[in-house]
C-alpha positions in Angstrom: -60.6 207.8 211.1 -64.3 207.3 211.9 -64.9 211.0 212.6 -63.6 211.1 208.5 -65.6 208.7 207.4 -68.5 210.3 209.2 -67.7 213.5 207.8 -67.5 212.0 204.0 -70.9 210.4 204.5 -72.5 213.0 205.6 -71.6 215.1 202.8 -72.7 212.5 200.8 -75.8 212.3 201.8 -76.3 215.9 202.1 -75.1 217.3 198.5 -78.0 216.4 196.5 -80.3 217.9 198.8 -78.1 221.2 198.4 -78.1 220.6 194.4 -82.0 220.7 193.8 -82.6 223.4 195.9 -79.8 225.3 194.1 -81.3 224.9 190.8 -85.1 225.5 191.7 -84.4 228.4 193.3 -85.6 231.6 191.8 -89.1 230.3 190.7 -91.3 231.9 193.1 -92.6 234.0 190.6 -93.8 233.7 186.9 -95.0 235.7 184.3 -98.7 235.1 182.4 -98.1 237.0 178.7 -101.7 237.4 176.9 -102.7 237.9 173.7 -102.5 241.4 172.7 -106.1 243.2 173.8 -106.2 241.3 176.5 -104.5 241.8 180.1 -103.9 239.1 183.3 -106.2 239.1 185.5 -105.0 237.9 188.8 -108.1 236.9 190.8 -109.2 234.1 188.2 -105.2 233.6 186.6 -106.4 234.0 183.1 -106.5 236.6 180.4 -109.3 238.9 180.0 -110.4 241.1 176.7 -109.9 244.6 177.4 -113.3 246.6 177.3 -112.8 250.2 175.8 
């Protein structure tokens, strides 16, 4: 019976932990949309104007 009850708690306890990382995952990256003319540049995170 404890070894149960141990067993419930720990899920318990456990399952939200499970949950957030569940539904954050898959954000490592993101994309940066500019204006058109303009293209990312990575070094400062920003958009630049396109020289021709």
């Amino acid at each position: 019976m404890k070894f149960k009850m141990l067993l419930t708690t720990a899920a318990l306890v456990l399952a939200p932990a499970f949950a957030a990382n569940a539904a954050c995952s898959g954000h490592e990256k993101q994309v940066m949309s500019c204006a058109e003319g303009s293209v990312y540049d990575a070094e400062t995170g920003s958009c630049k104007v396109m020289s021709s």
